[in-house]
C-alpha positions in Angstrom: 5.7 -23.2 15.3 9.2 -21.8 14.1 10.5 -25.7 14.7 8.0 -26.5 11.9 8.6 -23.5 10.0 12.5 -24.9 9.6 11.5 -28.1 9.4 9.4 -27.5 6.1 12.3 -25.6 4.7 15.1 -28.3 5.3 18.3 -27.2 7.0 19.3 -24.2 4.5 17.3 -22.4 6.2 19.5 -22.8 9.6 22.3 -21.4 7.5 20.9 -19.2 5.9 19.2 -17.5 9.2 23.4 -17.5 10.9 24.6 -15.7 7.9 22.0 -12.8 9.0 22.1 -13.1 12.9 22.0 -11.3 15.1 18.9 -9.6 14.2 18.1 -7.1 16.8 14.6 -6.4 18.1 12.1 -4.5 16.4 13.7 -5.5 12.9 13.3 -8.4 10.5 15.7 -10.4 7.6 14.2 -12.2 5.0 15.6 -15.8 3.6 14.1 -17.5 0.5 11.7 -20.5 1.8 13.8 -23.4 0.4 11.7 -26.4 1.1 9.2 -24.9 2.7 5.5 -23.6 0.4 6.3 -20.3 1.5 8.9 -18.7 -1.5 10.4 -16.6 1.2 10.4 -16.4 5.5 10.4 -13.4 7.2 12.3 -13.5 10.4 10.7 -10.9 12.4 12.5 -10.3 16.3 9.9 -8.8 18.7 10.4 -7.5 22.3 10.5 -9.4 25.4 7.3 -7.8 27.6 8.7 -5.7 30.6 5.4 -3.8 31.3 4.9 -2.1 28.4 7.4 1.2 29.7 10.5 0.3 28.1 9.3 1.3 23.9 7.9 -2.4 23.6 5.2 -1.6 21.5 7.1 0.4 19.3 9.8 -2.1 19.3 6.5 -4.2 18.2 5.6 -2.0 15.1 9.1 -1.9 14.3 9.0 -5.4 13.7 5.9 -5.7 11.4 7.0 -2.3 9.8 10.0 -4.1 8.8 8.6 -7.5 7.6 6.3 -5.1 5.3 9.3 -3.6 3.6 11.0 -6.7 3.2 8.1 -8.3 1.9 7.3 -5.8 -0.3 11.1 -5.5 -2.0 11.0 -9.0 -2.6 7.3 -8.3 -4.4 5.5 -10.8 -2.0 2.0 -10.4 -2.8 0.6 -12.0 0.5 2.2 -12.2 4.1 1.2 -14.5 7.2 1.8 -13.1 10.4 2.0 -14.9 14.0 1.0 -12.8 16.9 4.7 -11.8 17.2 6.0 -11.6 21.0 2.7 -13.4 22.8 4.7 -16.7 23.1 7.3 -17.3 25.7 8.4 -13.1 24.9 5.1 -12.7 27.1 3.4 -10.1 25.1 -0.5 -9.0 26.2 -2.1 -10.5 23.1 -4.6 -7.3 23.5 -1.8 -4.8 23.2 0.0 -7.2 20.7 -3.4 -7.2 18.5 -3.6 -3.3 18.9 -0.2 -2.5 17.3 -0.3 -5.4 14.9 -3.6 -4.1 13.1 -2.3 -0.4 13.5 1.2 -1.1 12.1 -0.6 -3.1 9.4 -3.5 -1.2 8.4 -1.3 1.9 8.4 0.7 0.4 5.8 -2.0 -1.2 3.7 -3.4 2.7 3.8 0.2 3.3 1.3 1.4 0.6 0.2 0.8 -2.0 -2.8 2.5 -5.1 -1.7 1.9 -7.2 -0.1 -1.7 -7.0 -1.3 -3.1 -9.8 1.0 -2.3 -9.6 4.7 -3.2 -12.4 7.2 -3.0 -13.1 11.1 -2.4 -16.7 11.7 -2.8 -17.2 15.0 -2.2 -20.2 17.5 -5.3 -20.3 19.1 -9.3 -19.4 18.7 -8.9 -17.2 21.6 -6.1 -15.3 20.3 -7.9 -15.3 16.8 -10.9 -13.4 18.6 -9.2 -11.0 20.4 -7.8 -10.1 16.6 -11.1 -10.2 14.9 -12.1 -7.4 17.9 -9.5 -5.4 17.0 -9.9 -6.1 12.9 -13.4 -5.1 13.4 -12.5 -1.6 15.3 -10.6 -0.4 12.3 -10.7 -1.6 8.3 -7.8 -2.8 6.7 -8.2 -1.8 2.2 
């Protein structure tokens, strides 16, 4: 997906993501979206899975915490997340769902922007175990 993501946005993007590298884990930059529908791409760096004892989940939140900020300074008014870390980062997508919809609803609770929040995930699977968790708790 991030191949297509760049692809969409032509190669500013590429330079503009080396001007803000490195980004360290549990943080986020934000680039304007160039080619791409999107007016801007948040880069979002989420930990590798090592058990779940070394702070990954709240390296997680971290992550979506940040892309919330920087979404909401920019004055995004909607937000499309991936289930960050799951991929090749190895991530339980159950634990990943639980402090994705936690960090998120959390911030919906207090904040205005971005006023529309959705999980775009890569597979109906994934998407279910989501739904569980979106069902547990309410996001406003």
């Amino acid at each position: 997906m991030r191949r297509d993501i760049f692809r969409a946005a032509g190669p500013q993007l590429d330079h503009a993501c080396a001007a803000l590298a490195p980004c360290p884990t549990g943080e986020a930059r934000i680039t304007p979206g160039f080619n791409a529908r999107a007016r801007w791409i948040v880069h979002a760096v989420g930990p590798v899975w090592r058990g779940g004892s070394h702070g990954e989940a709240d390296l997680l939140a971290g992550a979506y915490h940040a892309s919330l900020e920087l979404a909401a300074s920019a004055g995004v008014r909607s937000i499309a997340f991936p289930a960050i870390s799951t991929g090749i980062y190895g991530y339980p997508v159950d634990r990943a769902a639980d402090v994705a919809v936690a960090t998120v609803s959390s911030w919906c609770e207090s904040a205005a922007q971005p006023h529309d929040v959705i999980f775009c995930l890569f597979s109906e699977a994934d998407a279910d175990v989501y739904r569980t968790h979106l069902a547990g708790g309410s996001l406003p």
